[in-house]
MARMI-470372 format. One record per residue: x, y negated, z of N, C-alpha, C, O in turn. Coordinates in steps of 0.05 Angstrom, whole numbers, plus 5000, padded with zeros to 4 digits. Layout:
<pts>
XYZXYZXYZXYZ;...
</pts>
This chain:
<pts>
057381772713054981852701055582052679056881952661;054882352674054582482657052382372634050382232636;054082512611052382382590053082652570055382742569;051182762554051083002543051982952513050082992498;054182882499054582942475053983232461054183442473;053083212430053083352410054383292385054483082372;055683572379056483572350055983732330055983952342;055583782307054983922296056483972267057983812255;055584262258057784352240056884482214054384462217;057184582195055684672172056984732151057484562134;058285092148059185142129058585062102056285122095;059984942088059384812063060984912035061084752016;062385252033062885372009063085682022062085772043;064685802005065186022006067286082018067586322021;069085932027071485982050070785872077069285982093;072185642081071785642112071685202113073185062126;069585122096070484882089067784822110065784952104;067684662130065284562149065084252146067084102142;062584182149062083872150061083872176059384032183;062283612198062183612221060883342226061883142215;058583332244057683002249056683082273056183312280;056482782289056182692315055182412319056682222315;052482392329050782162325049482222301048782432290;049381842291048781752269051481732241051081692217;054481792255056181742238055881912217054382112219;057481842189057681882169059482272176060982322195;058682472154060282732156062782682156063882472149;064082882166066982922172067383152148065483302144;069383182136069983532134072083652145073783512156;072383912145074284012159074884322146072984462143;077084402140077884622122080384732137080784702161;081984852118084784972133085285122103083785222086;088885082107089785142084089285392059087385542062;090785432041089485692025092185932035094585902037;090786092038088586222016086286212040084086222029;086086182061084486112084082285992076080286122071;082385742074080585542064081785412036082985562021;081385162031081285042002083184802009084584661993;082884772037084984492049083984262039084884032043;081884322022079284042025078583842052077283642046;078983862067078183682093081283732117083483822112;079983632143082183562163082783792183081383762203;084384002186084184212208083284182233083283962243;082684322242082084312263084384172285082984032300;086884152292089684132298089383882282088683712299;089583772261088983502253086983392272087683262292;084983422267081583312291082583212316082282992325;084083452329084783372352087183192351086983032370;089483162336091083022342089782692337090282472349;088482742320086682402314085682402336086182182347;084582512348081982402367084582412399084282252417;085982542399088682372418089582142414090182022435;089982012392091781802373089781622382090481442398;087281632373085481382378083881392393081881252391;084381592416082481562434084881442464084181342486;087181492456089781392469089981052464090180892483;089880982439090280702434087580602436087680362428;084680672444082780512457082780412489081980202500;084080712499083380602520085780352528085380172544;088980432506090580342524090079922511091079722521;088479952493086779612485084979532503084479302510;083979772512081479612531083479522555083479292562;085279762569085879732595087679392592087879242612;088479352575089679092569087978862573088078682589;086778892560084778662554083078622584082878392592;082078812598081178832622082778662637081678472649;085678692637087678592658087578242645089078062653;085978222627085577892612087677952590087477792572;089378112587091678062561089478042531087278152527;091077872515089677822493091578152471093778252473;089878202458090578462442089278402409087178502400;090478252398090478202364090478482351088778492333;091578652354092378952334093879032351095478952368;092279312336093579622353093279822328091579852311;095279932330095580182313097080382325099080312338;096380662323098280902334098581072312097081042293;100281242313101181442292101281742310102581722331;100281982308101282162318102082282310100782362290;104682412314105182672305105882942322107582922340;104983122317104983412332106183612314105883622290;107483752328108683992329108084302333108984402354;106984412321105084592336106884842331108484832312;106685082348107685312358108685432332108585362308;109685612343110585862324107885982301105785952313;107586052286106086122263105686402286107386512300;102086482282100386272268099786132293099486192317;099885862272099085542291097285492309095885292304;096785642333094685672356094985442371094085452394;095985222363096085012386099984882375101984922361;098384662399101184492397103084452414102584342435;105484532407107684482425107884212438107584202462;108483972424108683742427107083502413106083552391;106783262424106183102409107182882410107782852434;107882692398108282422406107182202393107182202369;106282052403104781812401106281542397108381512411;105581322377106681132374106080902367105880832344;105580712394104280532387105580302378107980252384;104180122361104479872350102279682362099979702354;102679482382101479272390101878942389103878832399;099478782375100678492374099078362390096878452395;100078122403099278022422100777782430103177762422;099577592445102177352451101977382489103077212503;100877542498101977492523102177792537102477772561;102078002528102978342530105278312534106678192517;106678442562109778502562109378812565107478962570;112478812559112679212562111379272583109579432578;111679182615111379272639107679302632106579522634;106479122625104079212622102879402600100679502603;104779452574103979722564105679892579105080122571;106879912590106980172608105580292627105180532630;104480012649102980102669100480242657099680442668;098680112627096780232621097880432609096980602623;099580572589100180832588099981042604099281272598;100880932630100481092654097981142665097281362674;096780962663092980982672092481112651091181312657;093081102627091181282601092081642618090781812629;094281602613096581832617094981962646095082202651;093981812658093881932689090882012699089782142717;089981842674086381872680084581722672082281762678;085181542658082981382632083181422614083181202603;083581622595084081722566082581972569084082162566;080182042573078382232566079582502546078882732551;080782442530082782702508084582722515085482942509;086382562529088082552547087782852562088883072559;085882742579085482922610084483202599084683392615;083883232584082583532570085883662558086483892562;087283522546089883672536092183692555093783872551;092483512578094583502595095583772606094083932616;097983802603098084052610098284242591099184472596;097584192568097484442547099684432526100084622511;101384192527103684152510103983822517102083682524;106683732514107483492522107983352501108983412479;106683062514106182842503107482632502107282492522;108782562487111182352486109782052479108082062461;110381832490109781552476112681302467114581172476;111681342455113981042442111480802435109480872423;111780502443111580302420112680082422114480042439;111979902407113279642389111179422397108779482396;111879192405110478912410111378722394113678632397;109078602372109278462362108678222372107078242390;109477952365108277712373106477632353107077572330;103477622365101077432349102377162335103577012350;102277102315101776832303100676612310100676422295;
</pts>
């Protein structure tokens, strides 16, 4: 089913400082360093690496929990690497998850890494191909 998202944007000084919202959520900002912008808000290259990071560790909670695994906490960290100056994109990224749980084995965060990786990760499938994506994580045991 197609479904039509909007976002929207709104220079907010005299450099290049934008407030970004989508839905009902609360503003975003978004800037880029000086003398450019004021580095008041998140780059653009930031935006996207978040919306990889947590759009990576939703699906790879849901795809768990689907398979019945119980999923207590999830946390990912990204970090990217981006090209030669000026910073048109990213070389690399890698991803790192932290998952607790009492019945998650590796074999099953892997197989769902691979489903995010291969075609249920929506930001996923839009960057594939444009710089490589590394994953590491860690399984904690629930209490």
């Amino acid at each position: 089913m197609k479904r039509a998202l909007e976002a929207r944007g709104k220079l907010v000084d005299d450099k290049v400082q934008f407030q970004a919202v989508a839905r009902d959520n609360p503003p975003v900002q978004f800037d880029f360093f000086s003398p450019i912008g004021t580095g008041q808000g998140y780059t653009g290259l930031e935006g996207l690496l978040m919306s990889l990071a947590v759009c990576s560790a939703t699906t790879l909670a849901y795809l768990l929990r689907k398979e019945g695994k119980t999923v207590t906490g999830c946390e990912v960290t990204a970090q990217g690497t981006t090209k030669e100056l000026p910073a048109v994109g990213f070389e690399s990224a890698a991803l790192y998850f932290s998952l607790t749980s009492g019945d998650v084995t590796g074999r099953d965060v892997d197989l769902a890494l691979q489903r995010a990786r291969d075609s249920a990760c929506p930001v996923w499938q839009m960057v594939k191909g444009n710089f490589e994506i590394t994953t590491e994580y860690a399984l904690q045991k629930a209490l």
